[in-house]
C-alpha positions as CSV (number, residue, x, y, z in Angstrom):
1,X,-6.8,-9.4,-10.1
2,X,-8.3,-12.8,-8.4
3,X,-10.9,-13.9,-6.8
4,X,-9.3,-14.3,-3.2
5,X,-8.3,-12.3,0.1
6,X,-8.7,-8.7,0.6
7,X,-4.9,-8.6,0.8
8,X,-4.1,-10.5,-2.3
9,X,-6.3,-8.5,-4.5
10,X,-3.8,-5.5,-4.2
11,X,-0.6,-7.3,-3.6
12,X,1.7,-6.8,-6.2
13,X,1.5,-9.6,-9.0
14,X,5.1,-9.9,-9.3
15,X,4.7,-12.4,-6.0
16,X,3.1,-14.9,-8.6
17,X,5.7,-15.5,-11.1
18,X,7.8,-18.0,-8.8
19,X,5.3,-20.4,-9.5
20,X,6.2,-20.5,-13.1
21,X,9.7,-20.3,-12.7
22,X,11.9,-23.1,-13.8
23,X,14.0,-25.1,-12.5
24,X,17.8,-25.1,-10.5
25,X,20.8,-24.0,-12.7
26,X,23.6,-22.2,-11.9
27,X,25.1,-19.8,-14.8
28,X,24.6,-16.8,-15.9
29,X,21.1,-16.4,-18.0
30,X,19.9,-13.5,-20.5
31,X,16.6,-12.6,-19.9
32,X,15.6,-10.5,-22.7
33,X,16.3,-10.8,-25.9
34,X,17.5,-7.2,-27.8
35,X,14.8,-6.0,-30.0
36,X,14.1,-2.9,-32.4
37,X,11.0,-0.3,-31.1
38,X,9.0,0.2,-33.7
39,X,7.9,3.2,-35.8
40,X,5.6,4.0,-32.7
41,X,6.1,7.0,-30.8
42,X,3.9,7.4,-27.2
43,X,2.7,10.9,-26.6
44,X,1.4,12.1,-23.5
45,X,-2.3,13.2,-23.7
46,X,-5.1,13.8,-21.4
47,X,-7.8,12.0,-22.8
48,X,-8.6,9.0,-23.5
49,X,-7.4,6.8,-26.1
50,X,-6.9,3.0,-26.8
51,X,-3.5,3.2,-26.8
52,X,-3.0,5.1,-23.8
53,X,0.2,3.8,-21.2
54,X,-0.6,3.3,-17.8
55,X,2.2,1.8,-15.6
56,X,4.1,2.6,-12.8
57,X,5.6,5.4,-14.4
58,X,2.8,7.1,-16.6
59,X,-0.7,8.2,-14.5
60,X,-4.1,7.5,-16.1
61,X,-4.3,10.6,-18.4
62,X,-6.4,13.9,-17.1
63,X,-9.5,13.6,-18.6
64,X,-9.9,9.4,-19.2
65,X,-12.7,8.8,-16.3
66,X,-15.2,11.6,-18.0
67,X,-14.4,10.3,-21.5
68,X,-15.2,6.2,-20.5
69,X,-18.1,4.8,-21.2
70,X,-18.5,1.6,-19.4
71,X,-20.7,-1.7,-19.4
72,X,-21.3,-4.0,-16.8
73,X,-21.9,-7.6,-16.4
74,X,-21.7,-10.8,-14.0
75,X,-20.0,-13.4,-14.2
76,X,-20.4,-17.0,-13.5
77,X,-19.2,-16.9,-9.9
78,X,-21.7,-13.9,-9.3
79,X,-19.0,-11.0,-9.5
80,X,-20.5,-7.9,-11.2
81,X,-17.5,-6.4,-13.4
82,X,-17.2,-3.0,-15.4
83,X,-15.3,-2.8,-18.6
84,X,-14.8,-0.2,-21.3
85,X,-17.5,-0.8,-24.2
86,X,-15.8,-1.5,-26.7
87,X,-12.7,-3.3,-25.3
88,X,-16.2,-5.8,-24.1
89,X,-17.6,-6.4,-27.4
90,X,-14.1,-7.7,-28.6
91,X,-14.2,-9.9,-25.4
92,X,-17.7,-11.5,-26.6
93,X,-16.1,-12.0,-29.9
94,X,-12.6,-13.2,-28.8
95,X,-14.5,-15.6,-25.9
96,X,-17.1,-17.0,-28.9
97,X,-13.8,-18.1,-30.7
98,X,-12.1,-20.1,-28.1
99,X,-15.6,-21.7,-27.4
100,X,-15.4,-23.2,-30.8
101,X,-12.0,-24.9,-29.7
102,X,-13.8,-25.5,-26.8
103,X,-11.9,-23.5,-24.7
104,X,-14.2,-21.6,-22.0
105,X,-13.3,-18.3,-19.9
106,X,-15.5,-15.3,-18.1
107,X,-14.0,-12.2,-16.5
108,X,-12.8,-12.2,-13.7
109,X,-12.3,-8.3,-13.0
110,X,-11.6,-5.6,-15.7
111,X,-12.4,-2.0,-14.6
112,X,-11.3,-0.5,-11.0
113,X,-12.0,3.4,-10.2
114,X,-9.0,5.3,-9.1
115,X,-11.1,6.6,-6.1
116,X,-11.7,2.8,-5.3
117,X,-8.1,2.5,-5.6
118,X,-7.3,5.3,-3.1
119,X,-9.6,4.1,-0.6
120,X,-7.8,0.5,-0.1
121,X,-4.4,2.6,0.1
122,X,-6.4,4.9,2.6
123,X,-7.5,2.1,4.6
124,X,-4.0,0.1,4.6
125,X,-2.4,3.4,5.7
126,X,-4.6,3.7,8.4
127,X,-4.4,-0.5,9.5
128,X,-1.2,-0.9,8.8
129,X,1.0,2.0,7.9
130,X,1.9,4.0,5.2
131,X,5.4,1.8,4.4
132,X,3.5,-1.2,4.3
133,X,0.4,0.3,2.5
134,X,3.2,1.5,0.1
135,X,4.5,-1.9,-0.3
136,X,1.5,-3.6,-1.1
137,X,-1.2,-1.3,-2.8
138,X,-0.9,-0.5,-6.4
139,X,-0.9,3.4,-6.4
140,X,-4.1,5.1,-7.8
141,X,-4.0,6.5,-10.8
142,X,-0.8,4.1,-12.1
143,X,-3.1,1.0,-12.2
144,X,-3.8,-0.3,-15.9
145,X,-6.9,-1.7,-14.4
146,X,-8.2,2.2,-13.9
147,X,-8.3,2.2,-18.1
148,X,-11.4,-0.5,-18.2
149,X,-9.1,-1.7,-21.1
150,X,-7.6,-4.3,-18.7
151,X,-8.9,-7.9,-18.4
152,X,-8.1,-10.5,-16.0
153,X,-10.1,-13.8,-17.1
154,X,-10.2,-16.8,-15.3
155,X,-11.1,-20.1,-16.8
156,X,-13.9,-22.6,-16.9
157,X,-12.3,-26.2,-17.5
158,X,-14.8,-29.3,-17.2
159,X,-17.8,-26.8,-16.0
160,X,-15.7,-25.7,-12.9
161,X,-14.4,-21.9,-12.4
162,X,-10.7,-21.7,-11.7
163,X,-10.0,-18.5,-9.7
164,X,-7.5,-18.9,-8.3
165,X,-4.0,-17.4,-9.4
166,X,-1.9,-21.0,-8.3
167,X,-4.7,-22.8,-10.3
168,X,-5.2,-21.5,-13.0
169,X,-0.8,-20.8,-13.7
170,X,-0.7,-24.8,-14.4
171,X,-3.1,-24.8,-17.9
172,X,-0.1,-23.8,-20.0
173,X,-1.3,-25.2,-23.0
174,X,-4.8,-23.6,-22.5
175,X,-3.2,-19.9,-22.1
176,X,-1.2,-20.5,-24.8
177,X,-3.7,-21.1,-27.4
178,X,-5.6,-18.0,-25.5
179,X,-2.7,-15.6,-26.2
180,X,-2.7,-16.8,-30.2
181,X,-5.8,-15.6,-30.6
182,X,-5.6,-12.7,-28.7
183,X,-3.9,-10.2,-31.8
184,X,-7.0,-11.0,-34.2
185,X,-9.5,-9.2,-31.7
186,X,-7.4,-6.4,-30.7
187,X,-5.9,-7.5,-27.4
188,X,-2.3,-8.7,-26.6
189,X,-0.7,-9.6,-23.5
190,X,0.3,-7.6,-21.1
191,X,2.8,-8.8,-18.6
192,X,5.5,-10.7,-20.2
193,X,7.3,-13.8,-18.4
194,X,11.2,-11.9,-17.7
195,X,9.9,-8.2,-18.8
196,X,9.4,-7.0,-15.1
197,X,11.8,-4.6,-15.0
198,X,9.6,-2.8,-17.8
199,X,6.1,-3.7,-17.0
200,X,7.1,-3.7,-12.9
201,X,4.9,-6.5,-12.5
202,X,5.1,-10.9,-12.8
203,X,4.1,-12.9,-15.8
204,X,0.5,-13.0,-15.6
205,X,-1.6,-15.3,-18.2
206,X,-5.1,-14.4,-17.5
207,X,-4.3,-9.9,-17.6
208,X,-4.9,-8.9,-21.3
209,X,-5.1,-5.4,-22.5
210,X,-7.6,-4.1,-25.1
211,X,-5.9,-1.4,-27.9
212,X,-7.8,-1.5,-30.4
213,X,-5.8,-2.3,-33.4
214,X,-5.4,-5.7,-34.6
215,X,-2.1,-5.1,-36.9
216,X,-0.2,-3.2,-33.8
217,X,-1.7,-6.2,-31.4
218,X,0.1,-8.8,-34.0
219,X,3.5,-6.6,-34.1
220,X,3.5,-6.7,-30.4
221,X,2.7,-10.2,-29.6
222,X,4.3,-11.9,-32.9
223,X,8.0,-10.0,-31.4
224,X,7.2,-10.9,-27.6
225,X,8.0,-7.4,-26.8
226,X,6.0,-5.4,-24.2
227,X,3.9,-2.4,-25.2
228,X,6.4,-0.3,-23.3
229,X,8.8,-1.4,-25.8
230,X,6.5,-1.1,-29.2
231,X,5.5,2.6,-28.0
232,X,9.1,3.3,-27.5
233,X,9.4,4.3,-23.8
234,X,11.4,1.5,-22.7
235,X,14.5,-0.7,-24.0
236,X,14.3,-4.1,-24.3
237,X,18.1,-5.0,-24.8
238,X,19.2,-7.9,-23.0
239,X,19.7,-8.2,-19.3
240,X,22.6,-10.3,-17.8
241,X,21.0,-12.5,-14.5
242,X,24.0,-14.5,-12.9
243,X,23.1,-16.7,-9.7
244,X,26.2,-17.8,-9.4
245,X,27.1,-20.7,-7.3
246,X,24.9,-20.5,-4.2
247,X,25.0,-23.4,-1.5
248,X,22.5,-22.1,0.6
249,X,19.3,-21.2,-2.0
250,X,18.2,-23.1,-5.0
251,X,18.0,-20.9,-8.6
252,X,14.2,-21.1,-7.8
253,X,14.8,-19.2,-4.7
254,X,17.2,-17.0,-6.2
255,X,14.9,-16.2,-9.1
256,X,12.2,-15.3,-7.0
257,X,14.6,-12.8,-5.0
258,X,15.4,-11.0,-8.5
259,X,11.8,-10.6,-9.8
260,X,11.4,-8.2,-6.9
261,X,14.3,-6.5,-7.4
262,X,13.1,-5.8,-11.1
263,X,9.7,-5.2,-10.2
264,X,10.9,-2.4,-8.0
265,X,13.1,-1.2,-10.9
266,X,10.3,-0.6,-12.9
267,X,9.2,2.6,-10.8
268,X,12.6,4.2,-12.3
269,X,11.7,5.8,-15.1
270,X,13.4,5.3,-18.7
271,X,16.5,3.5,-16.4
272,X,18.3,1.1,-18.9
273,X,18.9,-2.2,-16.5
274,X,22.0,-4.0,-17.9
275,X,22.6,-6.9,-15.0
276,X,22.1,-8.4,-11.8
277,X,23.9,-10.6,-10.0
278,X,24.0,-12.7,-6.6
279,X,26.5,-11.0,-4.4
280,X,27.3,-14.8,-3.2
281,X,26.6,-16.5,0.2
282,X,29.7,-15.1,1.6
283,X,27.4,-11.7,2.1
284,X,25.1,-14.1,4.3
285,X,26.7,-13.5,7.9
286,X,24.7,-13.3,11.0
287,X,26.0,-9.4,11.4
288,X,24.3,-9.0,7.9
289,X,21.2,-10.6,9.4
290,X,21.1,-8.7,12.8
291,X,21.7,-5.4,10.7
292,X,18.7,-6.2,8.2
293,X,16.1,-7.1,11.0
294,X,17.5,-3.6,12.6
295,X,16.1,-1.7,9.5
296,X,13.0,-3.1,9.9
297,X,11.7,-4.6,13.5
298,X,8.6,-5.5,12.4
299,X,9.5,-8.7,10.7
300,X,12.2,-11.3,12.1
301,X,13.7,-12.0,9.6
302,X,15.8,-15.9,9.2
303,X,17.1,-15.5,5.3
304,X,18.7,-13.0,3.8
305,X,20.4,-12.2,0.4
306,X,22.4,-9.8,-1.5
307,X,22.4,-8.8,-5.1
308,X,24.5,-6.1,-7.2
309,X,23.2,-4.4,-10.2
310,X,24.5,-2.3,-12.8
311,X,22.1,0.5,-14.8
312,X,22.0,3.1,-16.7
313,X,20.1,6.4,-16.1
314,X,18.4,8.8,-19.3
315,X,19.8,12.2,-20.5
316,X,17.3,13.6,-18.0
317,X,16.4,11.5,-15.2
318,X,13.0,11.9,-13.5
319,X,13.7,10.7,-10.2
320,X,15.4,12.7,-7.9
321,X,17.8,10.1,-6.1
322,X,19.6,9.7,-9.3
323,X,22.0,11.4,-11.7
324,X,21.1,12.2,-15.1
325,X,22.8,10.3,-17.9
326,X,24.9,8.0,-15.0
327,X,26.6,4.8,-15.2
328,X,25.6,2.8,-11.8
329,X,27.6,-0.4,-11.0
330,X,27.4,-2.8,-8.2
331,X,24.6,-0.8,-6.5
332,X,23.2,-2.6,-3.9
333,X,19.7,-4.4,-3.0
334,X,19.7,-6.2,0.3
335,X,16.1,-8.9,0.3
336,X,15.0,-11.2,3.6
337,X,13.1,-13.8,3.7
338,X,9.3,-13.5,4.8
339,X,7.1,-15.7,6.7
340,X,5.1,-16.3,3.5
341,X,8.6,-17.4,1.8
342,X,8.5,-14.6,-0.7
343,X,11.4,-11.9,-0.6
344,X,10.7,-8.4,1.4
345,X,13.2,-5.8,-0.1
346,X,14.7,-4.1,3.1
347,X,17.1,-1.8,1.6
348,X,19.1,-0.1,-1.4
349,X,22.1,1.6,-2.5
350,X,25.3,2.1,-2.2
């Protein structure tokens, strides 16, 4: 995570991806494109391996923080920042190549304990609640960033440090020759630009992911899948998004509105997400609104929106609120407008 406020370093990432969304349309768009798993098959293990899954869905395994071993290291803002041993000397040797095409980066953050973890979601529970702590603090023991396998770099251009998330989303062409290399030392990227109903979080440039193996690092990155998808636990067929014909919000707006709604989808596991689509402006009706700022009168809210969603649930779900092997249509997700501008989702269902 960045360099910034106390907040921001737990908020969910998926807030950042509307600044690299593009711009207004109207039809429908597919967002992923349908690709074969491979021959890889994840297994659940307790200790620790370089291929281990850690999302919102699969907990750090058992045994992983007795079996790290760690180094540590400061950067060139002054940060001290712990990262598994080997996943570092592949850093040195990945950052030593993109210094000869004179491209410079440092670490920004890598390893975070999942006691650390539960003391921020402690100390938000306590400030601000536990719906809002649950809202807004990654839970420990889901974090990738618990592995030490996880790097967020930031970069250096013209001997200054760019930090900053909004700063550092505009060197396209910089990140892109970043990610090329990235296969070669055994990394790939980790959060894919339209995969956040599999990876639960935003496109994220700078979050890399150490496993080890070059020739499964080139599989995954050469067929843009996510490492969900190459270790078989999720499907990466393709996913209708129609905004429609909205008067009242731009695409951007409405795009914004939807990663959220995936993001959140991400937390059901093994759920197959087939569309989503703008319930239309006619849903946008000041009994709508008064309802909405009824459900929670913490916020007043201003905007609202409405979207519908059709999924698909596995042979044998995990979550309790659904049915096993169960066709959902037009199920519900009501969003309103925060003071930041970002979308709050307020409630879901039928």
């Amino acid at each position: 995570m960045k360099k910034r406020s106390f907040i921001s370093i737990i908020i969910c990432m998926c807030l950042m991806a509307t600044l690299i969304l593009t711009s207004c349309g109207e039809k429908a768009d597919t967002e992923s494109k349908s690709s074969k798993n491979t021959t890889a098959t994840y297994v659940e293990s307790d200790d620790f391996s370089y291929m281990a899954l850690v999302n919102k869905t699969h907990k750090l395994p058992k045994n992983w923080e007795k079996q790290l071993k760690t180094v540590k290291m400061t950067n060139s803002v002054g940060d001290e920042v712990e990262t598994e041993k080997k996943a570092y000397d592949a850093y040195q040797k990945l950052k030593a190549a993109l210094k000869k095409e004179k491209i410079y980066v440092d670490l920004d953050s890598a390893r975070r304990s999942v006691k650390e973890q539960q003391r921020i979601m402690d100390d938000f529970t306590k400030q601000y609640g536990a719906d809002y702590a649950a809202k807004t603090v990654a839970k420990p023991g889901y974090s990738e960033h618990h592995t030490g396998l996880a790097l967020d770099l930031y970069l250096i251009v013209d001997g200054k440090d760019i930090v900053e998330n909004e700063d550092m989303i505009k060197f396209t062409e910089i990140w892109a020759k970043i990610h090329k290399l990235l296969p070669k030392y055994g990394f790939i990227l980790r959060y894919l630009e339209g995969k956040e109903h599999i990876t639960g979080y935003g496109y994220e440039p700078w979050h890399i992911r150490y496993i080890d193996d070059a020739k499964a690092a080139k599989e995954i990155t050469d067929k843009g899948i996510t490492f969900e998808s190459y270790l078989g636990t999720a499907s990466e067929d393709p996913v209708k998004i129609d905004y429609g014909k909205s008067k009242l919000y731009t695409k951007k707006q409405l795009e914004a509105a939807v990663i959220q709604i995936k993001c959140k989808f991400a937390f059901w596991h093994e759920c197959k997400l087939e569309n989503i689509r703008y319930a239309g402006d006619k849903a946008v009706t000041e009994k709508n609104l008064k309802w909405i700022n009824s459900l929670d009168k913490n916020n007043k809210y201003k905007k609202i929106c409405e979207f519908l969603m059709d999924f698909h649930t596995p042979e044998k779900s995990k979550d309790d609120a659904l049915e096993s092997d169960h066709e959902y249509k037009d199920y519900q997700w009501w969003l309103a407008q925060n003071e930041e501008g970002g979308w709050d989702i307020v409630s879901q269902g039928y």
